[in-house]
C-alpha positions as YAML, in Angstrom:
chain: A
units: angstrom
residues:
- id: 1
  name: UNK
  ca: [157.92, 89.70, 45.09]
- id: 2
  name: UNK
  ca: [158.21, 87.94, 41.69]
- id: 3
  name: UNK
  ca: [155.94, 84.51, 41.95]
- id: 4
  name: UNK
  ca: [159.00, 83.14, 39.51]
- id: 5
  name: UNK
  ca: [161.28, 83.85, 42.90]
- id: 6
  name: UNK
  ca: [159.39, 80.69, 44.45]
- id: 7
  name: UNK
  ca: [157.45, 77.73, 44.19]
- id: 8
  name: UNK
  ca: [153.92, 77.26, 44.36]
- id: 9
  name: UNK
  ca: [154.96, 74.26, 47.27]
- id: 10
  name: UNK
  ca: [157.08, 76.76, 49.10]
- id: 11
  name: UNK
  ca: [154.11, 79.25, 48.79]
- id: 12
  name: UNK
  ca: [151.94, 76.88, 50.52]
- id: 13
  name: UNK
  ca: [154.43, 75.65, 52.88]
- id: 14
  name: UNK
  ca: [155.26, 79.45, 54.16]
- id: 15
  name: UNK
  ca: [151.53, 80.18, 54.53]
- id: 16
  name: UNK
  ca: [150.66, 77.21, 56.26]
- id: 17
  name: UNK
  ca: [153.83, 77.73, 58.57]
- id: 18
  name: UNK
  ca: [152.99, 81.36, 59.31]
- id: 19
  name: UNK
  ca: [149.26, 80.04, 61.04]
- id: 20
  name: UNK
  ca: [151.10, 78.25, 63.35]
- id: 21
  name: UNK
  ca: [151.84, 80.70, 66.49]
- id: 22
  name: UNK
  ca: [154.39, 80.86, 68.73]
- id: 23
  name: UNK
  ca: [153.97, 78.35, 72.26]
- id: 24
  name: UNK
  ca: [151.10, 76.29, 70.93]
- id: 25
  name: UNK
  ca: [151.30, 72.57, 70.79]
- id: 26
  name: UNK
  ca: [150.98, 71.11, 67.63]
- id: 27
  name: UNK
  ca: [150.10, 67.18, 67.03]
- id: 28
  name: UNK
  ca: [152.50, 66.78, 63.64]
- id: 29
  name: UNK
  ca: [151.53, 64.60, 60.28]
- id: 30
  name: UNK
  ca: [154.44, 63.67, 58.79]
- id: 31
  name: UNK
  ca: [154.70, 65.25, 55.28]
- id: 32
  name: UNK
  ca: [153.56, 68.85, 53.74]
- id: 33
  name: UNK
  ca: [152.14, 69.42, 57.80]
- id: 34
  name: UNK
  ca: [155.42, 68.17, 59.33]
- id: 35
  name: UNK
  ca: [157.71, 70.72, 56.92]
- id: 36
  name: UNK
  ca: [155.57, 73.61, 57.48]
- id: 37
  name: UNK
  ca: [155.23, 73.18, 61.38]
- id: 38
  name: UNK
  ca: [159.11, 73.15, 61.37]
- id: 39
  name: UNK
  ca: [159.29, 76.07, 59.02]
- id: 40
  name: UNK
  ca: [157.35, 77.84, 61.86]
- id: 41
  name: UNK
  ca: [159.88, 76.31, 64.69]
- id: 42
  name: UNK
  ca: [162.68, 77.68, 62.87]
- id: 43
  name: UNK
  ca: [161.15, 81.06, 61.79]
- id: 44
  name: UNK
  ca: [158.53, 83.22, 64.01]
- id: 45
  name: UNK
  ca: [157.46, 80.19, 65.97]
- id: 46
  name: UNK
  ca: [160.93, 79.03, 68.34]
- id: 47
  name: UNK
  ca: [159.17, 77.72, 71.71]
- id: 48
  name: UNK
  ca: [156.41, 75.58, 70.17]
- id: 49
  name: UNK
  ca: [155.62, 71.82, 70.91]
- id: 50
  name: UNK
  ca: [155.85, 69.59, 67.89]
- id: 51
  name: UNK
  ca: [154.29, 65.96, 69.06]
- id: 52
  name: UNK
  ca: [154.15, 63.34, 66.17]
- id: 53
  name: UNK
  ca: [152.47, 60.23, 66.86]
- id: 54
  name: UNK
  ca: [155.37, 57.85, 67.96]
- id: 55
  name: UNK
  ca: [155.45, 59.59, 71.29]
- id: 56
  name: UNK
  ca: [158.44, 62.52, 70.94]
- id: 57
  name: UNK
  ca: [157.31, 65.32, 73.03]
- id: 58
  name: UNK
  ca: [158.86, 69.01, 71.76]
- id: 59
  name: UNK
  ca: [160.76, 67.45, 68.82]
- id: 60
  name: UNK
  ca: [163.12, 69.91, 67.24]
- id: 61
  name: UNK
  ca: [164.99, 67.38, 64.26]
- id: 62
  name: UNK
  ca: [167.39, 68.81, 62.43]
- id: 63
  name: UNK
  ca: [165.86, 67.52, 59.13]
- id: 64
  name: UNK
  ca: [162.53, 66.67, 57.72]
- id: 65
  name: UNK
  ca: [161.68, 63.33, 59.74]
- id: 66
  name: UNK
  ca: [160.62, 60.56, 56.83]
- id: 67
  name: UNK
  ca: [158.35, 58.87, 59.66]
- id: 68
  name: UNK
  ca: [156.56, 59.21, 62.73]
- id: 69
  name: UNK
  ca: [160.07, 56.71, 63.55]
- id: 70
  name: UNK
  ca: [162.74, 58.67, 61.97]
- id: 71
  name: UNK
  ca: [165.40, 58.75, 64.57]
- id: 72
  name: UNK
  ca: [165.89, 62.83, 64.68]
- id: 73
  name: UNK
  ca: [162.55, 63.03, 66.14]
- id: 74
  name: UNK
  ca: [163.38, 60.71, 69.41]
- id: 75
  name: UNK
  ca: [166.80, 62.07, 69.89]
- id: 76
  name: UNK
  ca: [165.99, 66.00, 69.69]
- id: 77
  name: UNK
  ca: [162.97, 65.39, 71.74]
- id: 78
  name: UNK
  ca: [162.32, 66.80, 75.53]
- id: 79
  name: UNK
  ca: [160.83, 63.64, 76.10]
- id: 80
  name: UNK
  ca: [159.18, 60.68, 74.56]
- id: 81
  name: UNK
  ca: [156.15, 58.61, 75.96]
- id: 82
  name: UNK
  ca: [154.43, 55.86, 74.87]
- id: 83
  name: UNK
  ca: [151.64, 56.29, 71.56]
- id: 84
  name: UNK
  ca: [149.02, 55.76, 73.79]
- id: 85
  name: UNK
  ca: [149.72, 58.12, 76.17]
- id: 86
  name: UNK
  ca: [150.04, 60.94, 73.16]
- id: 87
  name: UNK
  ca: [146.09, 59.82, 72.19]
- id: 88
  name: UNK
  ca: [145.14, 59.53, 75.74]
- id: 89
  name: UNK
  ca: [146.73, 62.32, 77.36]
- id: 90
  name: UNK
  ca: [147.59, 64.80, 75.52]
- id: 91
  name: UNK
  ca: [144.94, 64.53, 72.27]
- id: 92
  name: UNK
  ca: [141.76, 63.63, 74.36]
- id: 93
  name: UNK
  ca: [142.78, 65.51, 77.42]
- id: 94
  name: UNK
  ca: [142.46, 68.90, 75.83]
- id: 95
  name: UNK
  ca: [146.39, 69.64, 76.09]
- id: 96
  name: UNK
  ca: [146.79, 69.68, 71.95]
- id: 97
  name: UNK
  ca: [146.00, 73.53, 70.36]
- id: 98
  name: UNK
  ca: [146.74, 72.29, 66.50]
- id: 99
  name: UNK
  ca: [146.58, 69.20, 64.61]
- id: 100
  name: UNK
  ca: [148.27, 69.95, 61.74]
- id: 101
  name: UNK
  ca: [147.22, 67.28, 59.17]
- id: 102
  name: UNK
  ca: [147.49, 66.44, 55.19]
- id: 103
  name: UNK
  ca: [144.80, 64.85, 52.66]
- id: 104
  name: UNK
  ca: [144.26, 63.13, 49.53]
- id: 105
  name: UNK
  ca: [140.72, 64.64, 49.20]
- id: 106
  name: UNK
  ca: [138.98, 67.15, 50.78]
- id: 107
  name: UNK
  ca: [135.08, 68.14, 50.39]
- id: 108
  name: UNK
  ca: [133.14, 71.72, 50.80]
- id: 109
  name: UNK
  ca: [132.70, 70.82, 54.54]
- id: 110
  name: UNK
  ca: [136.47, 69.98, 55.14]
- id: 111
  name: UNK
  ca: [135.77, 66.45, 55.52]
- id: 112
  name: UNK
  ca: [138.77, 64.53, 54.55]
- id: 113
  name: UNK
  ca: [139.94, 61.35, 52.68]
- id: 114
  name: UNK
  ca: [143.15, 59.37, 52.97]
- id: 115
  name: UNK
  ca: [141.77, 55.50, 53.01]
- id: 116
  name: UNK
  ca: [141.04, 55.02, 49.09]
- id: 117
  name: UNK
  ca: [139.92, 56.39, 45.74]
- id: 118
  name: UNK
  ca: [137.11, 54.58, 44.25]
- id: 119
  name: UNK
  ca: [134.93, 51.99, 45.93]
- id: 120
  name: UNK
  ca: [136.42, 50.89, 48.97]
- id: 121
  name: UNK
  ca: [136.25, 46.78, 47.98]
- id: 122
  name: UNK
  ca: [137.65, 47.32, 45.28]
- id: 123
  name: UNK
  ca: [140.01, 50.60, 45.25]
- id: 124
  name: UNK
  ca: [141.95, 51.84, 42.40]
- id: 125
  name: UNK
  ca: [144.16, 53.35, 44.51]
- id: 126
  name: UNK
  ca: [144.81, 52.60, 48.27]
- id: 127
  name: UNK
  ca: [145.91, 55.26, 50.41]
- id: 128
  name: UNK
  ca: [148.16, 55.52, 53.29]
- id: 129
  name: UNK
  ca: [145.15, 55.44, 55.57]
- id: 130
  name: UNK
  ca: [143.45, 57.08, 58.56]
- id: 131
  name: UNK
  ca: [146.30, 56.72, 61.05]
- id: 132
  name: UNK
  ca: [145.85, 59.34, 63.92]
- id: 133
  name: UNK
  ca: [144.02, 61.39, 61.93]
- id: 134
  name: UNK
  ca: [140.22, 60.95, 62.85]
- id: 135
  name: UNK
  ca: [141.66, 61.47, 66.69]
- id: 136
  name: UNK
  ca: [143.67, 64.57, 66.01]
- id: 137
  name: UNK
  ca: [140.60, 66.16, 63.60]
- id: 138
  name: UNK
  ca: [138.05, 65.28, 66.49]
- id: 139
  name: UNK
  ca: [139.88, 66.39, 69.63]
- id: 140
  name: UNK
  ca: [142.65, 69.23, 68.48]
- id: 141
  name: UNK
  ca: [141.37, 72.37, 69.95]
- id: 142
  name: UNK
  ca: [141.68, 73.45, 66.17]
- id: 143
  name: UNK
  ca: [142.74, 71.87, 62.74]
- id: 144
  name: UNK
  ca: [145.24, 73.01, 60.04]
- id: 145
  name: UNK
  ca: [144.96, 71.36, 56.73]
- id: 146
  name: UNK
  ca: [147.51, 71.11, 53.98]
- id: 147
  name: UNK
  ca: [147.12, 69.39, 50.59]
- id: 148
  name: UNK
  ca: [147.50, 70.74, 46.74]
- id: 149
  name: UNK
  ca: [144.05, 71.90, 45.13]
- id: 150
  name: UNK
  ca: [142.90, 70.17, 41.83]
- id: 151
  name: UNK
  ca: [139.16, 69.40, 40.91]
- id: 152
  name: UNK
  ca: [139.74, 65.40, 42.13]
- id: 153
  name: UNK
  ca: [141.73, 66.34, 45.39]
- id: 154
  name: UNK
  ca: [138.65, 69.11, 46.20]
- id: 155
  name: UNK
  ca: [136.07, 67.10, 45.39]
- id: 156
  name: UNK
  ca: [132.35, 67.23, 45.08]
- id: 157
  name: UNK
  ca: [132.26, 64.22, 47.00]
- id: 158
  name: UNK
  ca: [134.30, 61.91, 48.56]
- id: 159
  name: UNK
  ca: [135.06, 58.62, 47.85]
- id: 160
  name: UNK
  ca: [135.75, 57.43, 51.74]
- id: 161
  name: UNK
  ca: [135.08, 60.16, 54.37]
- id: 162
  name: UNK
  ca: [138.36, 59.32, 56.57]
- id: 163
  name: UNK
  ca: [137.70, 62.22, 59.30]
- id: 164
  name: UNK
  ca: [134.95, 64.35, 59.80]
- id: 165
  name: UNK
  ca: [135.51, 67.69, 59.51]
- id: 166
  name: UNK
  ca: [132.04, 69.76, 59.26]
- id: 167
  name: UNK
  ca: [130.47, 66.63, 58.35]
- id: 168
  name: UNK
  ca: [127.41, 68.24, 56.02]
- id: 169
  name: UNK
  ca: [127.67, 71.32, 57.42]
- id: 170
  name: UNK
  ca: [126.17, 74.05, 60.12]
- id: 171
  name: UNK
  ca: [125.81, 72.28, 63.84]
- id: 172
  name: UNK
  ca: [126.24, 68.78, 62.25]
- id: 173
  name: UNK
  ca: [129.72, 68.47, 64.48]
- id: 174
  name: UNK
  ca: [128.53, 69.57, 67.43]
- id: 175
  name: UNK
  ca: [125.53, 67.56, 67.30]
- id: 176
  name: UNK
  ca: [127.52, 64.29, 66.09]
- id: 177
  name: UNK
  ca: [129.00, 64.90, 69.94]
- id: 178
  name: UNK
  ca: [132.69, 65.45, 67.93]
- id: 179
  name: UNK
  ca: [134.77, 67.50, 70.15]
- id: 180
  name: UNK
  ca: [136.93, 70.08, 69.27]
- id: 181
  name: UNK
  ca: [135.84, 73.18, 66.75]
- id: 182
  name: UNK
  ca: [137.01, 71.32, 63.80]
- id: 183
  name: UNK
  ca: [139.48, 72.60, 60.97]
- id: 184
  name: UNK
  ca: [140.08, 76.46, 61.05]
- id: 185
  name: UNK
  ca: [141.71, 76.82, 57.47]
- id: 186
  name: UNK
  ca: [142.74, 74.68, 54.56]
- id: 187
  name: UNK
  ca: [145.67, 75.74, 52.93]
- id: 188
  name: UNK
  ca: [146.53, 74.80, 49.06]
- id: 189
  name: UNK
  ca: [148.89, 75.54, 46.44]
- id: 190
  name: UNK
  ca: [146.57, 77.99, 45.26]
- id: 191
  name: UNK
  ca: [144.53, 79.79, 48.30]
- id: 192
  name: UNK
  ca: [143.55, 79.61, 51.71]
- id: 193
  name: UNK
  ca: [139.88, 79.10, 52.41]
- id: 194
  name: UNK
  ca: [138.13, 78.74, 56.00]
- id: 195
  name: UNK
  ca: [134.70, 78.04, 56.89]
- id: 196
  name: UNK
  ca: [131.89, 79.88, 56.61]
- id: 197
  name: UNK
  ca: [131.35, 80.65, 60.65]
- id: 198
  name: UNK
  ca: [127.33, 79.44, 60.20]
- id: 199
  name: UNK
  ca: [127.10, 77.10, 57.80]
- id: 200
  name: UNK
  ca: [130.87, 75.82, 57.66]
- id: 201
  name: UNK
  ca: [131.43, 75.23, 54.39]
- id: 202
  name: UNK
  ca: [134.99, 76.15, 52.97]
- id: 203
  name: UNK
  ca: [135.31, 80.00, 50.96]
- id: 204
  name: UNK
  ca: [138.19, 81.16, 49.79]
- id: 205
  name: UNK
  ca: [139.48, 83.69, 51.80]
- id: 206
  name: UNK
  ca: [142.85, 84.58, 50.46]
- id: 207
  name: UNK
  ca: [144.58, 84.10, 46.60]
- id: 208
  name: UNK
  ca: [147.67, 83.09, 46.74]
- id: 209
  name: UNK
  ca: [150.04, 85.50, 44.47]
- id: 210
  name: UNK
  ca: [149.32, 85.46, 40.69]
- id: 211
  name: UNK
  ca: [146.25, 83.49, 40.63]
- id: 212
  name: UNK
  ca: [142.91, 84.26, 39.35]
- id: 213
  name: UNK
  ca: [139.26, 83.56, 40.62]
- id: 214
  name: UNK
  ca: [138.99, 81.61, 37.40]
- id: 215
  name: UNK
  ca: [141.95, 79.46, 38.53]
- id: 216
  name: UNK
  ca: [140.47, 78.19, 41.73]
- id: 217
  name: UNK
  ca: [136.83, 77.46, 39.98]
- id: 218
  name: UNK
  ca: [138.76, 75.48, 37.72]
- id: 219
  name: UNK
  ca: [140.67, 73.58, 40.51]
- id: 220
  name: UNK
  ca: [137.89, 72.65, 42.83]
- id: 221
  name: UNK
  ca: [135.30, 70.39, 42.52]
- id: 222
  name: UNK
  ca: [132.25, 72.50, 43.84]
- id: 223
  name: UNK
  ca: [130.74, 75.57, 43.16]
- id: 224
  name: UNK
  ca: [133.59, 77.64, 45.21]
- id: 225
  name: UNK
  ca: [132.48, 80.64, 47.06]
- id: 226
  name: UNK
  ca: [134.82, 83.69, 48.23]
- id: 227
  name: UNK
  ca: [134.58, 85.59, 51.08]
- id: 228
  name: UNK
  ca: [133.06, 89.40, 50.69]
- id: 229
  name: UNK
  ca: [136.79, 90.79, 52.04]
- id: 230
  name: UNK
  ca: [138.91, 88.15, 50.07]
- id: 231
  name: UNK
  ca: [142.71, 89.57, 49.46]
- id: 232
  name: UNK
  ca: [146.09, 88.04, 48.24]
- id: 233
  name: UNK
  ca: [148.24, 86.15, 50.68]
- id: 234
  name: UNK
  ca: [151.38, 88.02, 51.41]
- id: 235
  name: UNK
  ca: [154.40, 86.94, 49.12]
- id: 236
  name: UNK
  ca: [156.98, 84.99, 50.97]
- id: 237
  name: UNK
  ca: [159.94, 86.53, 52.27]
- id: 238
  name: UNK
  ca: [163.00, 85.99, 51.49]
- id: 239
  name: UNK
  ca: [164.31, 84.68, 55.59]
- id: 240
  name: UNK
  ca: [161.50, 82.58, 55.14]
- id: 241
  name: UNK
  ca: [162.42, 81.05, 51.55]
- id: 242
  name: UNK
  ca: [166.41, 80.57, 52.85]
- id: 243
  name: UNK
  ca: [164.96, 78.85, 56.15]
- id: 244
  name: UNK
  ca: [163.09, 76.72, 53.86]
- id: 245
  name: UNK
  ca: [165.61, 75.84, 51.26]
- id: 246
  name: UNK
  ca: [168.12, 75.38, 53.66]
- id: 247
  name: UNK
  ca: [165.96, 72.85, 55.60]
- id: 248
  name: UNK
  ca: [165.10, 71.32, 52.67]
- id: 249
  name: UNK
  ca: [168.84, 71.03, 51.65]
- id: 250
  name: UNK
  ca: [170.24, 69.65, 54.72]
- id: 251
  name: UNK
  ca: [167.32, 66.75, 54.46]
- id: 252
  name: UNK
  ca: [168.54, 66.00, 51.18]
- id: 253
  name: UNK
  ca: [172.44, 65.59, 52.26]
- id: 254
  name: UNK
  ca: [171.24, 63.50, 55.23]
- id: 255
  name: UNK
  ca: [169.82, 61.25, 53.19]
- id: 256
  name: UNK
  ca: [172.12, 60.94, 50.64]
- id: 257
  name: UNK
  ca: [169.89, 63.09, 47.95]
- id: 258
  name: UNK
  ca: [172.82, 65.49, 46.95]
- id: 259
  name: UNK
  ca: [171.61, 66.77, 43.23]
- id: 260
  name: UNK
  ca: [167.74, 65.91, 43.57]
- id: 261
  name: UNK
  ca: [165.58, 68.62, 44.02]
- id: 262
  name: UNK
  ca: [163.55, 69.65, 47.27]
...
């Protein structure tokens, strides 16, 4: 397929959507995570369990939610409990398969960032914060990762390590007593990496359509490694783009966007 067909957002959004399989339960950040994981609802992936953080139990909103609050997510729900119960139940009793989580920064060991950039007294730019994240990165039986690859956002190191993904890398995790087996792929606007399976640390496993090598060296922070049998990610297809758009689209009308883009 042409890469002009489609964005380089809708390219990550499809690939991210496609990792999430069919019956799992999925522990939702609202944003790029939250339209991808209902991509995959409405696509290849009809019976699984979207949580988000408010307490709604197998959302299935008709739009993009713009909160963990946002009204579609209570009312299309099979149920909704109380916040603590989603952390105590279902997140640190084992019943969550995917936390499917954004970032401002990311590092080599998947470590992410979402508190500040620069020194944390003084900030020059404050971020939306940890929220559920360190819980969902620590006790998920596995982690998805979403965010859009530049040099700053994959960065040599971070300014504030918000959850600990690999932490610096081979049996640090497991040895730091953090449950769960951590992030299992990051997915960008430009590639999918995944750690190394000994000494964790991200390689790009799969080049998104029409980039280059050089590309991805140029948008990332550290000394980027590939894997030996790296390929391109398959194109997106075009049920998948009209799923997409048409989500997109209806989110707009909702909320009174008609004429802005998606």
């Amino acid at each position: 397929m042409n890469t002009a067909l489609y964005s380089s957002q809708e390219m990550m959004t499809i690939a991210a959507a496609r990792m999430l399989r069919n019956g799992a339960v999925c522990f939702v950040g609202i944003g790029l995570p939250s339209t991808a994981a209902n991509l995959a609802r409405l696509t290849h992936a009809p019976d699984v369990v979207l949580i988000y953080e408010s307490g709604p139990i197998g959302a299935r909103p008709p739009i993009l939610p713009l909160s963990i609050g946002d009204s579609h997510l209570a009312e299309t729900a099979e149920t909704v409990v109380s916040t603590p119960e989603v952390f105590r139940y279902w997140l640190q009793g084992g019943h969550v398969d995917v936390g499917f989580l954004g970032a401002a920064q990311i590092d080599r060991f998947a470590n992410i960032n979402t508190t500040v950039i620069g020194d944390y007294a003084h900030p020059r730019v404050r971020l939306p914060g940890a929220g559920g994240a360190p819980e969902i990165n620590s006790n998920a039986k596995e982690v998805l990762l979403m965010l859009r690859q530049t040099s700053k956002t994959f960065a040599q190191k971070l300014d504030f390590i918000t959850s600990a993904g690999f932490l610096t890398g081979g049996d640090s995790r497991r040895r730091a007593g953090i449950s769960g087996s951590g992030p299992s792929a990051v997915i960008s606007d430009l590639c999918i990496l995944r750690p190394h399976p000994v000494d964790r640390e991200l390689q790009v496993v799969s080049l998104h359509p029409g980039v280059t090598r050089e590309c991805i060296v140029e948008n990332t922070g550290w000394p980027v490694r590939f894997a030996q049998d790296c390929c391109e990610t398959p194109a997106p297809g075009a049920h998948e783009l009209e799923i997409l758009r048409d989500l997109h689209a209806r989110t707009l009308v909702q909320n009174g966007c008609v004429g802005e883009t998606a």
